[in-house]
C-alpha positions, 0 to 999 in steps of 0.5 A: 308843763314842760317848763315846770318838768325842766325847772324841777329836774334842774333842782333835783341834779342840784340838790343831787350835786350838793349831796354828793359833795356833802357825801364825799366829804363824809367819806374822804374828810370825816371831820369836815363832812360832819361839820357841814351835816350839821348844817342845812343847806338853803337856796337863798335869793340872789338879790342878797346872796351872790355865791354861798354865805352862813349864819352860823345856822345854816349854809345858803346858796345861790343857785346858779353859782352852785350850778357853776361851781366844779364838783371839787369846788363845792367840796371846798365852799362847803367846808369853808361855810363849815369851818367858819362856825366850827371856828366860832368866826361869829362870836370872835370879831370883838371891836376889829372893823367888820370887813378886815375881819371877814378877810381875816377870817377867809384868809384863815379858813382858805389856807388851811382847807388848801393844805387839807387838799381841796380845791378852791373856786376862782375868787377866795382869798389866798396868801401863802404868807398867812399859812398857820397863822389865826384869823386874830394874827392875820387880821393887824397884817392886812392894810386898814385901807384895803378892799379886800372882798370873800367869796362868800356872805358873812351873815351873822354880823350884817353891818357894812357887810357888802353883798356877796361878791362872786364870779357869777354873782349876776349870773343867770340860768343857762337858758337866759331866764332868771333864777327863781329866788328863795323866800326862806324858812325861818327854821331848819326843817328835821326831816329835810337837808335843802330847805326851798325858797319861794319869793324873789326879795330881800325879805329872806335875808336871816336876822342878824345874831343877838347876843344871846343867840351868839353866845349859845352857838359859841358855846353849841359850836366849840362842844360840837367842834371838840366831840367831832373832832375827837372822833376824828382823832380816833379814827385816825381821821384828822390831819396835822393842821387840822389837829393843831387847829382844833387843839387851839379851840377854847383858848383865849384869843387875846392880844400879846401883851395880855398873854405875857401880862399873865406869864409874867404874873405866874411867874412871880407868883412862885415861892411860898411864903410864912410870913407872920399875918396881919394883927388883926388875923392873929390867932390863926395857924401860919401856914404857907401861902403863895406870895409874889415876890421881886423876880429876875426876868431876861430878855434878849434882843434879836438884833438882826437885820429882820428887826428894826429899832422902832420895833424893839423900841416899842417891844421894850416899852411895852415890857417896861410897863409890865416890870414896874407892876410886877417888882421885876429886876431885868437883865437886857442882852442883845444878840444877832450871830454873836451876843453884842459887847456891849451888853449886858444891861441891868435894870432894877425894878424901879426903872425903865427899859429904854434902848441902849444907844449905838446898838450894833447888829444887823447880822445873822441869827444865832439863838445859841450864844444867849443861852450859853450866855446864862447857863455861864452865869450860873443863875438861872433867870425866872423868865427868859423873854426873846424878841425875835423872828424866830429864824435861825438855829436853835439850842438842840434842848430845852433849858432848865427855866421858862423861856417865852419867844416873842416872834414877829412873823409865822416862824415856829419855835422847837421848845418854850412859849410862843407868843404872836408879836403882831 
């Protein structure tokens, strides 16, 4: 008897700690604290789940770890579980090896619930160098043969996803017995938050998602994700980054080439054309129709010392494809602290970008001169495209035609599109 009174006290001050955390983070973070309400809360076996893991569904948790965990902490892991359905981690993977994409996605999530100001347990993955960067961006920067292991359980793709790997993964109750293990419920309960488990097995393991259940979540998380944080936004309750964060959800996550294969073609779709039509549409009204046409794209290089040649290289190459497609006459410049005397470079449409020999450079960097460069010329360019690592000053304003920087690194751009180069 006094066992059982001893076993159902330790579940009532988890379930207490667990409703606190979620509590304050309702009071001190709106946004985070409703994302985590929207998910119950399921004590899951320890056979399977070693600290906490999502299925987009619901958040489980072991016992023990949770028991483990500072209250700050669990404030922490809460809001990671949440963060990684808001950011709809789930339906993003696409073809990328399953476990660097869970680091990746870790990596993302850690790094802005740190900025956010909450403490992360032992264990999570953390790198300053990924601070602002998407899971998609951080996902190329990590090795191919790294082992790299999350705190938690991603399991809305179980795959060659290990077992959750936590500091206290096999811990066992202060009392030296075992945690009872969970058997789960296939379904959220409405009127209860924590859903108990009752079987020690990997039997209540949640089903991995099918597709259609992944695309309804996508689409049920990105409307919950927007609604919520817009009530944030109006109370005054949403932060720099998690306001950047949130304004980036909906857009494609696509590789860089793809964006600027699109730039480029809106770019030359921008004049009108009356051209007479065809024969056999003769008869009809001419009217102005949108038509492309050969455009002058500018591109300059950064030639400092951060920038290696089979970089540029492989930049002009990928450019170089996209020009013949689109009829684009290029004007190649190069330029670390001053533009280089050798340049410019004039390609016609029908030719290749290739790198010109004995480039010099490796100096500082000094966005200024290109620019004072064109503005000189007199004829402004359809595009401007700068490969860069974007570190170095600036033009104090923005010029009258589009500019698109390519950057290799985290560095932010003042004006003009930013592309990822990774």
């Amino acid at each position: 008897m006094n066992g059982k009174r001893a076993s159902a006290s330790k579940e009532t001050a988890l379930h207490t700690k667990l409703s606190a955390a979620r509590t304050r983070l309702i009071v001190e973070r709106p946004f985070l604290g409703a994302l985590v309400l929207h998910l119950p809360l399921r004590e899951a076996s320890p056979e399977w789940c070693g600290s906490t893991a999502t299925d987009a569904r619901a958040i489980y948790y072991n016992p023990a770890y949770v028991e483990w965990l500072s209250f700050e902490q669990l404030q922490f892991i809460l809001a990671h579980e949440a963060l990684h359905c808001a950011l709809c981690h789930f339906a993003r993977r696409g073809r990328r090896n399953l476990g660097r994409w869970n680091a990746a996605c870790d990596y993302a999530v850690n790094q802005l619930l740190v900025r956010e100001g909450l403490q992360p347990p032992p264990g999570v993955l953390l790198k300053q160098d990924y601070r602002g960067l998407s899971a998609e961006e951080i996902y190329p920067l990590l090795p191919a043969e790294a082992k790299l292991q999350t705190v938690d359980r991603h399991v809305y793709d179980h795959g060659a996803s290990p077992l959750s790997s936590s500091p206290i993964a096999d811990l066992t109750s202060k009392d030296g017995s075992s945690n009872d293990s969970p058997k789960q419920q296939s379904k959220p309960v409405s009127d209860e938050f924590f859903l108990p488990s009752t079987q020690s097995a990997t039997s209540d393991l949640p089903a991995p998602l099918a597709e259609a259940e992944r695309e309804q979540l996508n689409r049920l998380w990105q409307q919950r994700t927007a609604s919520l944080a817009q009530q944030a936004l109006q109370n005054g309750k949403l932060s720099g980054p998690l306001r950047r964060l949130i304004g980036s959800l909906g857009q494609p996550q696509l590789p860089w080439r793809q964006l600027l294969a699109q730039y480029l073609n809106a770019a030359a779709q921008n004049d009108y054309s009356f051209a007479r039509p065809p024969r056999r549409r003769e008869g009809l009204a001419i009217l102005p129709r949108l038509a492309s046409q050969q455009i002058d794209l500018a591109i300059v290089l950064d030639t400092s010392g951060s920038i290696h040649d089979e970089q540029l290289q492989s930049f002009l190459t990928e450019v170089s494809a996209l020009k013949g497609q689109l009829r684009a006459r290029v004007t190649l410049h190069a330029c670390d602290a001053d533009l280089c005397e050798l340049g410019p470079w004039i390609y016609e449409s029908w030719e290749g970008l290739t790198l010109p020999k004995n480039l010099p450079g490796g100096g500082d960097t000094n966005f200024r001169p290109p620019f004072r460069w064109v503005e000189q010329a007199g004829s402004y360019p359809d595009v401007l495209l700068y490969f860069t690592d974007a570190r170095g000053p600036f033009p104090p304003t923005e010029p009258p035609y589009p500019v698109i920087w390519l950057v290799k690194g985290k560095a932010q751009v003042p004006w003009g599109r930013r592309i990822q180069l990774n």
